[in-house]
C-alpha positions as CSV (number, residue, x, y, z in Angstrom):
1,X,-39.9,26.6,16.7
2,X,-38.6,27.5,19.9
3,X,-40.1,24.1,21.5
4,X,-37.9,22.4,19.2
5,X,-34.7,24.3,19.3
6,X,-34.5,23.5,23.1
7,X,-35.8,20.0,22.6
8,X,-32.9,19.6,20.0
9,X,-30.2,21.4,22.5
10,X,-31.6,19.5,25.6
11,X,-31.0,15.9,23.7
12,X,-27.6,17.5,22.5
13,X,-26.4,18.0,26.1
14,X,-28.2,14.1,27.0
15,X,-25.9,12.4,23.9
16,X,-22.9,14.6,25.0
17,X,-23.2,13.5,28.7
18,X,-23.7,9.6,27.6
19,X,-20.9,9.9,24.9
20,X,-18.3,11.9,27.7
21,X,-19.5,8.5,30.5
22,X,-18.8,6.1,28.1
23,X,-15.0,7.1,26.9
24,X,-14.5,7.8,30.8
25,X,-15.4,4.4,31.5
26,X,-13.7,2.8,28.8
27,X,-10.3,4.8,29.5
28,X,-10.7,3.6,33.1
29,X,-11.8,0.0,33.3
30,X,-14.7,-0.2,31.0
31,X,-15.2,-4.4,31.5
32,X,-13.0,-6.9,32.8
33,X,-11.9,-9.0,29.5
34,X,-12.3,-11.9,31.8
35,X,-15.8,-11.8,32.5
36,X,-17.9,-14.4,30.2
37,X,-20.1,-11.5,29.2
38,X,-17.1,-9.9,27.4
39,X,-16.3,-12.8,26.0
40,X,-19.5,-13.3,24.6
41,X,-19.9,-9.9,22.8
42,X,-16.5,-10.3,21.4
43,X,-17.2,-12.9,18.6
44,X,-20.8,-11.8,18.0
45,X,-21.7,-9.9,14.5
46,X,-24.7,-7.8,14.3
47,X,-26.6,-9.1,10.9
48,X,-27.0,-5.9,9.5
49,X,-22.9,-5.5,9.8
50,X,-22.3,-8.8,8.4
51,X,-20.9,-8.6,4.8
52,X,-21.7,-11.3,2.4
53,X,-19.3,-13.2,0.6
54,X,-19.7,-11.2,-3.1
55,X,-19.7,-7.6,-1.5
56,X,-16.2,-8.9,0.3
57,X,-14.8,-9.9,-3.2
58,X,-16.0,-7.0,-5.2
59,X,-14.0,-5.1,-2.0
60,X,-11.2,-7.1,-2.7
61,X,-11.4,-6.9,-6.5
62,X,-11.4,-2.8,-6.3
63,X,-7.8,-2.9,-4.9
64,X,-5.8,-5.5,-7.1
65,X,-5.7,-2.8,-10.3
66,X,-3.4,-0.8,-8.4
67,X,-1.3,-3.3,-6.9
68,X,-1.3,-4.7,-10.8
69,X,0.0,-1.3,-11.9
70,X,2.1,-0.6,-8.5
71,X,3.6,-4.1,-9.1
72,X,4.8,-3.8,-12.8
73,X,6.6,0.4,-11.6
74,X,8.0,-1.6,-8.6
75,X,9.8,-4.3,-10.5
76,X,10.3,-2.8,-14.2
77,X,9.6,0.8,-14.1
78,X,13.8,1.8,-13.0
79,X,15.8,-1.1,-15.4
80,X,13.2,0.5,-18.1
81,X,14.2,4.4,-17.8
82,X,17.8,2.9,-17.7
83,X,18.2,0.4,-21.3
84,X,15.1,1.4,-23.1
85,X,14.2,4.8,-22.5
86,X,17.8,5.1,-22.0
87,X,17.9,8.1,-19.7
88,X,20.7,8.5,-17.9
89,X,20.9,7.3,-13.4
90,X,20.6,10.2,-12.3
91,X,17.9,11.4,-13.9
92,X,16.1,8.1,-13.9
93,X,16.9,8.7,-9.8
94,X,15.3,12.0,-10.0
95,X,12.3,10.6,-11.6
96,X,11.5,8.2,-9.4
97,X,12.5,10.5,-5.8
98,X,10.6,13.0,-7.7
99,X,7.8,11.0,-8.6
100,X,7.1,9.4,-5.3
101,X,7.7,12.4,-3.0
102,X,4.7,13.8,-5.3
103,X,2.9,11.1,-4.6
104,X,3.6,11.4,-1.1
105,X,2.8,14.7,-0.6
106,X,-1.1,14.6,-2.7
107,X,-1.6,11.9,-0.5
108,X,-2.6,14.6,2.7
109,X,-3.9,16.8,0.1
110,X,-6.0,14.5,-1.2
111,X,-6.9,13.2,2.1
112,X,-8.3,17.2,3.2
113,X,-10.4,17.4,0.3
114,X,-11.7,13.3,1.4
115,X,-12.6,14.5,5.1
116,X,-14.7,17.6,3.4
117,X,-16.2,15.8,0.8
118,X,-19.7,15.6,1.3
119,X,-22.1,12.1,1.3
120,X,-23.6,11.5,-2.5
121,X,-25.8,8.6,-3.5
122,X,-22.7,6.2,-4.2
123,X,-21.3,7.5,-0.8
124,X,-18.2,10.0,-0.3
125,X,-15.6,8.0,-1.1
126,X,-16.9,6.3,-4.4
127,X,-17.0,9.2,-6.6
128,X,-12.9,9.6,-6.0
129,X,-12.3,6.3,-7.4
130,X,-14.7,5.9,-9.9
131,X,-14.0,9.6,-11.3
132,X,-10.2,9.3,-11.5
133,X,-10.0,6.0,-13.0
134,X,-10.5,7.0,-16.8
135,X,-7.6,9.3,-16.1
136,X,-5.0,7.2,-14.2
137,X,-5.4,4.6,-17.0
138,X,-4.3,7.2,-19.6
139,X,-1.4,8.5,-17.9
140,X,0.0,4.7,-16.9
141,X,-0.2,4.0,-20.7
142,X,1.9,7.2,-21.2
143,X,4.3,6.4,-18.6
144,X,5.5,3.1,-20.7
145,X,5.4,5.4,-23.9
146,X,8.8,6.3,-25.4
147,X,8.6,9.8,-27.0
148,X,9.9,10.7,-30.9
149,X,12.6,13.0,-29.2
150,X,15.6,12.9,-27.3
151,X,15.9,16.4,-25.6
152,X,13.1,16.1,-23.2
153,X,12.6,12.5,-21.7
154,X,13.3,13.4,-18.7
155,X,10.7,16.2,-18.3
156,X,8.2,13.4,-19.9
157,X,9.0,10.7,-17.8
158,X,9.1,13.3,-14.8
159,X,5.2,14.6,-15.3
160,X,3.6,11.4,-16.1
161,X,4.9,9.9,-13.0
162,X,3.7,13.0,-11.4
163,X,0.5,12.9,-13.1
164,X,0.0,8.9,-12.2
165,X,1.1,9.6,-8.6
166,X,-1.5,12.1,-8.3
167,X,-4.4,9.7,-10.0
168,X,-3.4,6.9,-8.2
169,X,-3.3,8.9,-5.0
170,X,-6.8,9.8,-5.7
171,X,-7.7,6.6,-6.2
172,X,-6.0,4.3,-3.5
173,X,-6.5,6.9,-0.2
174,X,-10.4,6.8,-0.2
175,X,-10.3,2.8,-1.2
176,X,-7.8,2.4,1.8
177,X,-10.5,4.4,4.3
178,X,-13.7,2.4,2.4
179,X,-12.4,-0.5,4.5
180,X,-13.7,1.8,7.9
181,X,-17.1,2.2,6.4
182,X,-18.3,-1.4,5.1
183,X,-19.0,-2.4,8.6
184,X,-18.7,-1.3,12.1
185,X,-17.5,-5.1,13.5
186,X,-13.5,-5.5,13.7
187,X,-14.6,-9.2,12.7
188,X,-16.2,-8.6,9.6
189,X,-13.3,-6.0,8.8
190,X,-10.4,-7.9,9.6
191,X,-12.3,-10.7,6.9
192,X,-12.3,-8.0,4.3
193,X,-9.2,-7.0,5.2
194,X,-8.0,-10.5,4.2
195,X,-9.8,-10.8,1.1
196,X,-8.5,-7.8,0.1
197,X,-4.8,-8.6,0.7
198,X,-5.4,-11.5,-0.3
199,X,-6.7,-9.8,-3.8
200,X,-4.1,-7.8,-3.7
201,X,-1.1,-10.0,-3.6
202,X,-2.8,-11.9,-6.4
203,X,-3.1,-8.3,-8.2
204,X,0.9,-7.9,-7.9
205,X,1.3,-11.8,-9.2
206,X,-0.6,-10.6,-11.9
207,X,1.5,-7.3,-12.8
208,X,4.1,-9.7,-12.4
209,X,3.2,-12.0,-14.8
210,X,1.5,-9.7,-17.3
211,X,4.6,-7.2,-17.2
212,X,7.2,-10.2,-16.9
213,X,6.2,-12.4,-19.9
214,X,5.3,-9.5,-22.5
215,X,8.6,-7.8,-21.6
216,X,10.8,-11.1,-20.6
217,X,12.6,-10.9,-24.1
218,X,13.1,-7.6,-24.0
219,X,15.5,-7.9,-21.3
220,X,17.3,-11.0,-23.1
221,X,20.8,-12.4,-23.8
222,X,19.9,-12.5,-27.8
223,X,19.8,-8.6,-27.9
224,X,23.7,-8.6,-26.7
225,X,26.0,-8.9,-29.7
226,X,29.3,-11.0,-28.9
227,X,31.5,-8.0,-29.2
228,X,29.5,-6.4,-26.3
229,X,30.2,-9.8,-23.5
230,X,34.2,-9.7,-23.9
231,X,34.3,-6.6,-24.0
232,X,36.7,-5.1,-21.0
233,X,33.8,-3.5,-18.5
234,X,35.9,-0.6,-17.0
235,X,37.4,0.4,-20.0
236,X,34.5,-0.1,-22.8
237,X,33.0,2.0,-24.7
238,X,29.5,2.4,-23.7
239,X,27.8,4.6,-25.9
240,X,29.5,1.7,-28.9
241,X,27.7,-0.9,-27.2
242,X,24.2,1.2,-27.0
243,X,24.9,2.2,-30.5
244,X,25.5,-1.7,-31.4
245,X,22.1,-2.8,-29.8
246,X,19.8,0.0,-30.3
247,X,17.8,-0.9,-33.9
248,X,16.0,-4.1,-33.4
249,X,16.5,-4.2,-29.3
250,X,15.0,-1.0,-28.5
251,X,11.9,-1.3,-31.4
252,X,10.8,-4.2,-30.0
253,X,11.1,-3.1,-26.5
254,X,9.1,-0.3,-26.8
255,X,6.6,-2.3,-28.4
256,X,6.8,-5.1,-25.7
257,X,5.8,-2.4,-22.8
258,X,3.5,-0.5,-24.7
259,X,1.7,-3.8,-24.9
260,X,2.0,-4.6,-21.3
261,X,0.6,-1.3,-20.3
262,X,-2.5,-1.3,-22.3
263,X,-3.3,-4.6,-20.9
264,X,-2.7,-3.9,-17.2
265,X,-5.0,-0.3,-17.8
266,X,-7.6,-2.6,-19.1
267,X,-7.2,-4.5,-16.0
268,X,-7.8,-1.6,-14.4
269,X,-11.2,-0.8,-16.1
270,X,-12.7,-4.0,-15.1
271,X,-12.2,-4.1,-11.6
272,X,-13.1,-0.7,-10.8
273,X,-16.4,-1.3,-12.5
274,X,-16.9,-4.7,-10.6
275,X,-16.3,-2.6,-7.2
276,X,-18.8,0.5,-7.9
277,X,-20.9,-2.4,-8.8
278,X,-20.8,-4.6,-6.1
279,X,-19.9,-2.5,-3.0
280,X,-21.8,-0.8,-0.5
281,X,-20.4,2.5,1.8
282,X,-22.3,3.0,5.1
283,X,-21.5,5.5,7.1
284,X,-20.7,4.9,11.0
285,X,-22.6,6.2,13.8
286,X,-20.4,5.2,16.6
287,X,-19.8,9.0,18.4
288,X,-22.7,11.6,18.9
289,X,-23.4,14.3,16.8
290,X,-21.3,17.9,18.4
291,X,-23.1,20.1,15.6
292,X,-19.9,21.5,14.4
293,X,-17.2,19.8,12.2
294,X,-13.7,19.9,13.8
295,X,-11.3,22.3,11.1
296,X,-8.7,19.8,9.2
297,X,-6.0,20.8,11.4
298,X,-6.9,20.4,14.5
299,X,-8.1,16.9,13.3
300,X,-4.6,16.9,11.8
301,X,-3.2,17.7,15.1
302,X,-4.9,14.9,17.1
303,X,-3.9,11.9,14.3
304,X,-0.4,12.6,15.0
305,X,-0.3,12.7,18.5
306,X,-1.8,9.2,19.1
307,X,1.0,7.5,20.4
308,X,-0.2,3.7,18.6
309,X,-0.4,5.5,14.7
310,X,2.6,6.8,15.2
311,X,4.4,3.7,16.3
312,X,2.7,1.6,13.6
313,X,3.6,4.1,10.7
314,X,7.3,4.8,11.8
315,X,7.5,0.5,12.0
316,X,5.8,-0.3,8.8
317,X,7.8,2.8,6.9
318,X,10.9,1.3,7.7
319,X,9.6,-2.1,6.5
320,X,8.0,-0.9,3.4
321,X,11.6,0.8,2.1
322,X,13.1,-2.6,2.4
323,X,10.5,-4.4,0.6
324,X,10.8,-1.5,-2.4
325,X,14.4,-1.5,-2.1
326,X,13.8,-6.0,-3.0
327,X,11.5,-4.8,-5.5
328,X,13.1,-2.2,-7.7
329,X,16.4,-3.4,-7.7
330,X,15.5,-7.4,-8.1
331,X,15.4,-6.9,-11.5
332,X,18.6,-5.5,-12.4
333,X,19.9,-8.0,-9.4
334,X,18.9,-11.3,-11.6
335,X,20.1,-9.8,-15.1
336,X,23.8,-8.2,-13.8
337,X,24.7,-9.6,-10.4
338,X,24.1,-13.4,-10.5
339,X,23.7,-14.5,-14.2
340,X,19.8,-14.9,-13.9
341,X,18.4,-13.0,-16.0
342,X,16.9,-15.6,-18.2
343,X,15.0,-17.1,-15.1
344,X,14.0,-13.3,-12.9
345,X,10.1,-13.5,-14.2
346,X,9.8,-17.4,-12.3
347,X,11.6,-16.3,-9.7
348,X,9.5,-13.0,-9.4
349,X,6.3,-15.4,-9.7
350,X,7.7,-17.7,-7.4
351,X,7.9,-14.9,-4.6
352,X,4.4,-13.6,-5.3
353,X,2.8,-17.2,-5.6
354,X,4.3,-17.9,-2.2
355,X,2.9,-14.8,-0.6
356,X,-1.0,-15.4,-2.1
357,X,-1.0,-18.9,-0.9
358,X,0.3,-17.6,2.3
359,X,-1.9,-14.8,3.2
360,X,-5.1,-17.4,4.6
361,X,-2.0,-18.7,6.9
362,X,-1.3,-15.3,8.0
363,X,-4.8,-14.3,8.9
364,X,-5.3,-17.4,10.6
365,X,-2.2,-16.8,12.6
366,X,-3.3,-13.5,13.6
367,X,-6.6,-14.3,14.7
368,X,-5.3,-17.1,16.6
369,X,-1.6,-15.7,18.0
370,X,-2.5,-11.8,17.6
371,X,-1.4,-9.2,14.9
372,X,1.8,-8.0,16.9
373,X,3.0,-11.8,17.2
374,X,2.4,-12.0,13.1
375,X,3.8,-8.9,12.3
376,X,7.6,-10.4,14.3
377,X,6.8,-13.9,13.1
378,X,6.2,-12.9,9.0
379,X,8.4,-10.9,8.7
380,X,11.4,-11.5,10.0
381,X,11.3,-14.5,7.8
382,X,13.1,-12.5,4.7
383,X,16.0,-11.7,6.7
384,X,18.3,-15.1,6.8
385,X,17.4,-15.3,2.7
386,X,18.1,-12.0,2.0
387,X,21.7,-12.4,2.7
388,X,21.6,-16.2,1.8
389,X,20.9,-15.6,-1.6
390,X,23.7,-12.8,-1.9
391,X,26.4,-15.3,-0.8
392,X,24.8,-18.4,-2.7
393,X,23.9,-16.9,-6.1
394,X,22.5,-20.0,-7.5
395,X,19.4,-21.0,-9.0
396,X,18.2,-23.8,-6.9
397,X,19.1,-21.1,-3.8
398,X,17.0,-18.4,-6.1
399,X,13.9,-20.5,-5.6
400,X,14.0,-21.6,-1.9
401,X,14.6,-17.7,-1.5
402,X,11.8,-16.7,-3.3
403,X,9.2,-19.3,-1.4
404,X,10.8,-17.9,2.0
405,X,10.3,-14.1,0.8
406,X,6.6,-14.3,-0.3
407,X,6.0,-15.6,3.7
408,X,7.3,-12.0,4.3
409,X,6.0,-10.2,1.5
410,X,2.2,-11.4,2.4
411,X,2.6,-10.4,6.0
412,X,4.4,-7.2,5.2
413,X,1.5,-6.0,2.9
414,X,-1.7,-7.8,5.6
415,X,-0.5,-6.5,8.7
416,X,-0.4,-2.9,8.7
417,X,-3.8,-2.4,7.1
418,X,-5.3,-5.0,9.2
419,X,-3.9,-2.9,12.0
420,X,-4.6,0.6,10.8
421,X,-8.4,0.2,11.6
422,X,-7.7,-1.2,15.5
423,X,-5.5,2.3,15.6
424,X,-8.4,4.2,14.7
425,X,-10.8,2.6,16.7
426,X,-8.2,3.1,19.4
427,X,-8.3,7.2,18.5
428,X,-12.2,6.8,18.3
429,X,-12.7,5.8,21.9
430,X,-10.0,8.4,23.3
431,X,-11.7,11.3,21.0
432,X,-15.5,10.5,20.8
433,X,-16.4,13.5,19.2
434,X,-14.1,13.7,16.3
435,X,-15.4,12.2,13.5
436,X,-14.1,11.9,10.1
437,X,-10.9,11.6,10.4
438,X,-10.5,8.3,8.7
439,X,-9.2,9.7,5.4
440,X,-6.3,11.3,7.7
441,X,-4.9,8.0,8.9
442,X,-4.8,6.6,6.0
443,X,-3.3,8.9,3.3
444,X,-0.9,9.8,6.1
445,X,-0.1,6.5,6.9
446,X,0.8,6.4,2.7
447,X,2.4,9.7,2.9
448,X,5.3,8.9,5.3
449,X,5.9,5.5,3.7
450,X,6.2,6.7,0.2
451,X,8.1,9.9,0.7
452,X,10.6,7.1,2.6
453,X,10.1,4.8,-0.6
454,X,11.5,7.4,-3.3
455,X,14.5,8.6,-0.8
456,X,15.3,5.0,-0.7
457,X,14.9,4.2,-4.5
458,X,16.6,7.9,-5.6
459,X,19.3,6.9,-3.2
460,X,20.0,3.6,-5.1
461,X,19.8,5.0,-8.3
462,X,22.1,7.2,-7.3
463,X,24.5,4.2,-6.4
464,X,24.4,2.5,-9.6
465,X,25.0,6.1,-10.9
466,X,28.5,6.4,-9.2
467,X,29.3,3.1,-9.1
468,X,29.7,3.5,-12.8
469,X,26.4,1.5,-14.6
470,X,26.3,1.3,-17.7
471,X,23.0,2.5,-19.6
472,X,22.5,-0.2,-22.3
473,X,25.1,-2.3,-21.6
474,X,25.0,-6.2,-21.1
475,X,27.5,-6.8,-18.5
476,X,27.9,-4.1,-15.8
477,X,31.2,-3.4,-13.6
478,X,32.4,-5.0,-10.7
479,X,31.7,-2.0,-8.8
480,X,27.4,-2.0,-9.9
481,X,27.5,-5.6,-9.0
482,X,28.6,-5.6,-5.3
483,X,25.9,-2.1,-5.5
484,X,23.2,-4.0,-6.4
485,X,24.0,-7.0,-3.7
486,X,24.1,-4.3,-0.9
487,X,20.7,-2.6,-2.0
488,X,19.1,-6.5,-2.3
489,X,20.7,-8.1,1.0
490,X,22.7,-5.8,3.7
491,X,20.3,-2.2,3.2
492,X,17.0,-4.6,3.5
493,X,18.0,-6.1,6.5
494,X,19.1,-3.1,8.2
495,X,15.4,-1.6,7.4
496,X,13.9,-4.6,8.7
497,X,15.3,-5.0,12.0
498,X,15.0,-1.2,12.6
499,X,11.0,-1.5,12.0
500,X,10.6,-4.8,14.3
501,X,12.8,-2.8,16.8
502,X,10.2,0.3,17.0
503,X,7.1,-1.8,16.5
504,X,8.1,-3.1,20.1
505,X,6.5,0.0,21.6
506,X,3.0,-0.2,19.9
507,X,0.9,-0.3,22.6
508,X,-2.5,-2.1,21.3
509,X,-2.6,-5.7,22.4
510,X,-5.5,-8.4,21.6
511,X,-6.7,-7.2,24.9
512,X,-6.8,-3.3,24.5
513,X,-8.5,-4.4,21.1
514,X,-11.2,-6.4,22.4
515,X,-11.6,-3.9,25.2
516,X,-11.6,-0.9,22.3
517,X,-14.5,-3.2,20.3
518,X,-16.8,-3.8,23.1
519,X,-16.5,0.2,24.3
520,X,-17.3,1.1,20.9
521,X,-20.0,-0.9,20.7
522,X,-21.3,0.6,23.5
523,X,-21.2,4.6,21.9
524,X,-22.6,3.4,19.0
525,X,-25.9,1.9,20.7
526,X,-25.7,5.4,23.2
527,X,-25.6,7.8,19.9
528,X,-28.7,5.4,18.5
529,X,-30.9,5.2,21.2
530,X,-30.3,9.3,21.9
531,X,-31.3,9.6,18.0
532,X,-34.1,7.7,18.5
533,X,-35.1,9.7,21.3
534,X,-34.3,13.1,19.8
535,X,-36.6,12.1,16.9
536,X,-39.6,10.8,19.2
537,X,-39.5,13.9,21.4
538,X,-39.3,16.1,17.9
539,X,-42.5,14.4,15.9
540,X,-44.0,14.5,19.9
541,X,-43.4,18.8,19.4
């Protein structure tokens, strides 16, 4: 026993040494890029870290429920608390600030109880998903469910949103970090990476289309009585014209998003099922074992001083609050601020069409110009139409806007979680024995952007709130129109260029990534071989 305790120790202090050389080295000047032999092992895949074409797909499949869901609360989830659950703007504000800083805040939570979960048959990160899915498909359907009283909507609307947050939070963190544990090759990673964006932006044309055709004539000039259109805007009676439309526009409303829901939470179902089914979680032996597990905080402490996460996140949150700001308020934009109401589902299509076609050209730019070049190139793309299609309010303009936008909307969703995994390679190499910290990136990563997303969508709430909107009405003040065209074209674009501004300092280049790959590469085959040995010298005992 004592034989093997010091053989154990003595193979400890071998893989320690090794592991301690290696991030030396590679901080130093592991390998000239240059050098053939870098080249060479750049573009290689190991077989066994090869993924096959189906377990890629049944990745990819695994994330579009939630960007079906996430894509029918972003467009229709604020004009529905406001004309049929008819809660007042400020509470609808408060419900979705509310909901999303929730959300926000489980996703660290959730992210602790991740990193200390331990290795089951299915993997660690499996049993999340699979386990809250039955639950987050109850509480969406509750979400789009109108209560039998009055008094307490807003404390209804208020905990389901919680209570979805929280599921959905349990559910999208540990399949965000599954992406660091289906290979160890930044090749095959990046490929998944692309199908499942690629899957995902399909999963928000679906919630699109689903949401947008059940509840299109919901949302309808039919339901608006004559009296209500010449009405005098400033002056009229709103609670006559809610009292005018409310029998057969609100039954048939409700019924129209009940629908809707229960088909996007069987959507739900099915693809979870097909990704426990067809997916595979290996773990990654890239850093020798230290025989103690670094406490949460200190791994906490180390996340959120590497200078290239932080950089990325503070970029992408900025960019992510314009893209909700597009997406919550495009809605009420079409039906009350340019006379479109009757074409916003196309036009919402058209958008997300353009960014799935789109996605295979941005991971083909990427691979061939970089991800930092993308990044500048996709999505600066929604800035000229932004404001074009606030000063041209016309349908054909609608259109060419909404081709031009999906460009950006593809590369805005692609880029930062093809990026996030270079960033933790990047905090692998400078911390070789901290390990498990993937589920910290991520869920922090979702944290900051959507605590920034429900500021920014309570904020515009708010807006419409004392700009004077109208709950229920048809036509909506002067004063909610030029709201609306500031939250869809001026309050973007400020967002935007502020993100491009501080994505200028991240730090990891195609060159620090390749470099990052190859020293990798190198730990990994250094903690295998000192296994190896460690084993041989135990059975030898």
């Amino acid at each position: 026993m004592t034989a093997d305790g010091s053989a154990e120790r003595a193979f400890t202090v071998t893989a320690m040494a090794k592991g301690e050389k290696a991030a030396r080295s590679s901080s130093d000047n592991l390998i000239d890029p240059t050098e053939p032999h870098f080249n060479k092992h750049s573009h290689q895949t190991d077989p066994e870290q090869r993924l096959s074409i189906c377990s890629k797909l049944c990745f990819a499949i695994g994330g579009a429920p939630s960007q079906v869901a996430g894509s029918a609360t972003a467009f229709f989830l604020q004009i529905y608390l406001l004309d049929v659950a008819q809660i007042n703007p400020f509470q609808a504000s408060m419900v979705l600030f509310v909901g999303k800083a929730w959300g926000a805040v489980t996703d660290p939570v959730v992210g602790f109880f991740i990193s200390k979960s331990k290795w089951t048959r299915i993997g660690r990160l499996m049993p999340w998903m699979v386990g809250c899915t039955p639950f987050l498909v109850v509480s969406y359907f509750y979400l789009w469910y109108v209560p039998p009283f009055t008094s307490g909507k807003f404390i209804w609307y208020l905990s389901f949103y919680c209570l979805y947050q929280t599921l959905i939070t349990c559910f999208h963190v540990p399949y965000s970090a599954l992406t660091m544990f289906l290979s160890t090759d930044q090749r095959e990673r990046d490929s998944a990476t692309a199908y499942r964006m690629t899957m995902e932006v399909l999963g928000t044309l679906v919630g699109a289309a689903v949401q947008g055709q059940i509840v299109a004539s919901a949302h309808t000039l039919k339901n608006c009585s004559p009296p209500n259109l010449t009405a005098s805007l400033p002056l009229g009676n709103a609670s006559t014209t809610h009292i005018a439309l409310a029998p057969d526009f609100l039954s048939h409303a409700k019924e129209v998003y009940m629908i809707a829901a229960g088909v996007i939470g069987g959507i739900f179902l099915v693809c979870t099922l097909v990704m426990f089914l067809g997916v595979k979680e290996k773990d990654d032996p890239y850093a020798p074992s230290t025989g103690k597990p670094i406490p949460f905080h200190r791994g906490f402490l180390l996340v959120m001083r590497h200078w290239p996460y932080l950089t990325l996140t503070a970029a992408f949150l900025f960019i992510s609050v314009a893209i909700q700001l597009v997406q919550s308020n495009f809605v009420l934009f079409c039906t009350y601020a340019v006379n479109l109401r009757e074409h916003f589902q196309y036009i919402v299509l058209t958008i997300l069409m353009s960014a799935v076609v789109s996605i295979p050209l941005w991971q083909w730019f990427l691979e061939r110009f970089g991800k930092k070049t993308a990044a500048y190139c996709g999505i600066t793309w929604i800035v000229p139409f932004s404001i074009m299609l606030v000063f041209i309010p016309n349908l054909v303009v609608a259109y060419v806007v909404a081709v031009a936008s999906g460009l950006s909307v593809a590369a805005s969703l692609l880029l930062p979680w093809s990026m996030l995994p270079d960033v933790v390679d990047d905090f692998r190499l400078a911390n070789p024995y901290s390990k498990g910290h993937e589920a910290i990136f991520y869920s922090f990563y979702v944290f900051f952007t959507k605590f920034a997303a429900g500021i920014s969508l309570g904020v515009s709430t708010l807006c419409l709130q004392f700009a004077g909107y109208n709950t229920g009405a048809c036509q909506q003040p002067p004063a909610v129109v030029q709201t609306l065209k500031l939250l869809i074209g001026a309050a973007p674009v400020a967002f935007i260029l502020t993100g491009l501004a501080i994505l200028l300092l991240y730090p990891i280049t195609e060159e620090v990534r390749l470099r990052n790959k190859l020293a990798l590469d190198q730990l990994r085959v250094q903690s295998l071989g000192a296994g190896g040995e460690a084993d041989d010298l135990r059975g030898s005992v």
